[in-house]
C-alpha positions, -999 to +999 in steps of 0.1 A: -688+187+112-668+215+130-671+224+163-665+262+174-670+276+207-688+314+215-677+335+242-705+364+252-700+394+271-719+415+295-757+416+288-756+394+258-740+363+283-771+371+308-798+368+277-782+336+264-779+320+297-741+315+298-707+330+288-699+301+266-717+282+243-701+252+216-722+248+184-714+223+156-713+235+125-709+219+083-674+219+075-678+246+045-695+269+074-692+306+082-695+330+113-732+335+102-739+301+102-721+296+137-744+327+151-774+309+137-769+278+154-763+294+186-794+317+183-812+285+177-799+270+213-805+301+234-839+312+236-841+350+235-808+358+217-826+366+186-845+393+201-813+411+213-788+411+185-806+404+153-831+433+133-844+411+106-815+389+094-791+415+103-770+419+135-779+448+154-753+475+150-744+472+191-729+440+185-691+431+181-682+396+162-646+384+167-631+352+152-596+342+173-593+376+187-595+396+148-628+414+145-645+395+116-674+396+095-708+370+091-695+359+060-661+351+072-651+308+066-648+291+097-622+262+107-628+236+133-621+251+169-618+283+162-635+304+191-661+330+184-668+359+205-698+385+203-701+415+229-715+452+232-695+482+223-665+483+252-662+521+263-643+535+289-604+544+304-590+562+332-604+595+344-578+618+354 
């Protein structure tokens, strides 16, 4: 078993109840696995990033900082992070 820890930002933090969330996970596991272990711990989730089986296109997946994809392999203690679209920067 792996263990890999999710960061979440904003709204998506509020609806899971928490910034941070650690999920084990089979060794041979990807990012889509990791996201459906921590949509099984935090009632509501679901709801708010998933259409179907597919992530809603408002979400952001990044695996150690690189913006990754669901099918992506995972290693042991890598950190996850999921968020909404960032916008913003000075006004002049």
């Amino acid at each position: 078993m792996d263990t890999v820890t999710w960061r979440l930002f904003a709204d998506l933090a509020e609806v899971a109840g928490g910034r941070e969330h650690t999920v084990s996970v089979d060794s041979d596991s990807t990012v889509g696995d990791a996201l459906d272990a921590l949509v099984a711990e935090c009632d509501g989730l679901g709801d708010r990033i998933l259409d179907g089986d597919a992530l809603v296109d408002d979400v952001n997946l990044m695996q150690n900082g690189t913006p990754v994809s669901l099918d992506a392999a995972l290693d042991d203690g890598d950190e996850l992070a999921m968020f909404p679209p960032v916008t913003g920067g000075s006004r002049r």
